[in-house]
C-alpha positions as CSV (number, residue, x, y, z in Angstrom):
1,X,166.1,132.8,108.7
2,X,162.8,132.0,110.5
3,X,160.9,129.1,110.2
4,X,158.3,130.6,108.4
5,X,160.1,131.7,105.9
6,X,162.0,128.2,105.4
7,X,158.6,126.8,105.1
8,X,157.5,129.3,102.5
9,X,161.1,128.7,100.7
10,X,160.0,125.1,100.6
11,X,156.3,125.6,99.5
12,X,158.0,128.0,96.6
13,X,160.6,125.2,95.0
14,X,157.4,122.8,94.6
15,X,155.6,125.6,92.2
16,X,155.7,124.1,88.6
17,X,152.7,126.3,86.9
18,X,154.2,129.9,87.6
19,X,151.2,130.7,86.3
20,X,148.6,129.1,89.2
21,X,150.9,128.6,92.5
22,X,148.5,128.3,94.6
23,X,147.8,125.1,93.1
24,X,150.9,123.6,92.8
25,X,151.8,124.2,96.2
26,X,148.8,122.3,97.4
27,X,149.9,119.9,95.0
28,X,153.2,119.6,95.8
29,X,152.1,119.7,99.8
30,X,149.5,116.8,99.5
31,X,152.4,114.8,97.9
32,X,155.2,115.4,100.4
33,X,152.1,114.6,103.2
34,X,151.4,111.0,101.2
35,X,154.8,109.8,100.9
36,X,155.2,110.8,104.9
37,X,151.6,108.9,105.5
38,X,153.4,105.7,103.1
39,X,156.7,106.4,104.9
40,X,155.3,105.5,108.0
41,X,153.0,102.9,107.2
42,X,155.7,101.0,105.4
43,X,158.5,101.3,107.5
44,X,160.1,97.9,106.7
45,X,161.2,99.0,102.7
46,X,164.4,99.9,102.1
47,X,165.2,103.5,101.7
48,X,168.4,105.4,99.8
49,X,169.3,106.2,103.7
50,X,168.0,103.1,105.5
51,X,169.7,100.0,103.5
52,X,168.7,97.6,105.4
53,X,168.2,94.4,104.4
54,X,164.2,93.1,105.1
55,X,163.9,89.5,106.6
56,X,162.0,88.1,104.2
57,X,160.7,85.3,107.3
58,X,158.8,88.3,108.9
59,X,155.3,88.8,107.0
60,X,152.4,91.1,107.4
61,X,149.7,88.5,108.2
62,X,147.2,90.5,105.9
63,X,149.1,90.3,103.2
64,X,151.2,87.1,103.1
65,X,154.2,86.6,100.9
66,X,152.5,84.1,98.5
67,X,152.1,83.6,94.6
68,X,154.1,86.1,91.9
69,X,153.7,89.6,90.3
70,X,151.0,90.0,87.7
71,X,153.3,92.1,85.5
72,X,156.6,89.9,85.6
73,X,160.1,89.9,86.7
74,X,160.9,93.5,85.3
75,X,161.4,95.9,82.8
76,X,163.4,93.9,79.3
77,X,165.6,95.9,77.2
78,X,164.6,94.4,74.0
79,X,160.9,94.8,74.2
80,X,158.4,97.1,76.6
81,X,157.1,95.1,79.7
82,X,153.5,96.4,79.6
83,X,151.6,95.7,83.1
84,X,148.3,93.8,83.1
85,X,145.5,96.0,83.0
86,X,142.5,95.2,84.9
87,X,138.8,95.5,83.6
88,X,135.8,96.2,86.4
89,X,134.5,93.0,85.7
90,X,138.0,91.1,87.0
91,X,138.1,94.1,89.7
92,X,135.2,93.0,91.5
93,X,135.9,89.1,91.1
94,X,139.3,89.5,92.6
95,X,137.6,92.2,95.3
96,X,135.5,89.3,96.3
97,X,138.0,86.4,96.7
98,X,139.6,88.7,98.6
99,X,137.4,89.5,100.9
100,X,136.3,85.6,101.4
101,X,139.1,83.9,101.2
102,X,140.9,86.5,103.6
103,X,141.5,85.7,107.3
104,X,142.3,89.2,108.6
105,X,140.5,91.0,111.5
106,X,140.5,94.2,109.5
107,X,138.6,92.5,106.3
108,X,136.1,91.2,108.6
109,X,135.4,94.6,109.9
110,X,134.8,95.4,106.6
111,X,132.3,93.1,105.9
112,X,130.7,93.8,108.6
């Protein structure tokens, strides 16, 4: 088999909507492309073939390994663990302590 036609093989088994392909195989190609982009941007997470443990002593200096999740420890059985939604209002306020309170090269570009 050619490459071309694996490729095509593999663009085919992402079509959902038999009625527009097209679509979802630029659908289906966009999200293969952003978990590659996350996949290597984030190459310390643990993966079903990479079980590593991650030294929890090693931090990314822009975002440092401080304070709790918003939403909780997890999912309970007995009753649904709803996340916290935000408003625009507490959007912006937590945009801006952010980007004062943050001592990062790349957030002072930003200001900039």
């Amino acid at each position: 088999m050619y490459a071309i036609e694996r490729y095509l093989r593999e663009l085919k088994s992402d079509v959902r909507n038999k009625g527009r392909p097209e679509g979802s195989m630029a659908e289906g190609y966009l999200a293969k492309e952003c978990l590659a982009f996350c996949g290597r941007y984030l190459n310390r997470s643990n993966s079903p073939s990479d079980n590593n443990v991650v030294d929890p002593s090693i931090s990314n200096p822009l975002f440092p390994n401080i304070g709790r999740p918003i939403r909780g420890k997890g999912r309970n059985r007995k009753k649904k663990d709803y996340g916290f939604m935000m408003d625009h209002i507490t959007r912006a306020q937590v945009h801006q302590y952010v980007l004062f309170n943050c001592d990062s090269e790349e957030v002072e570009r930003y200001i900039e």
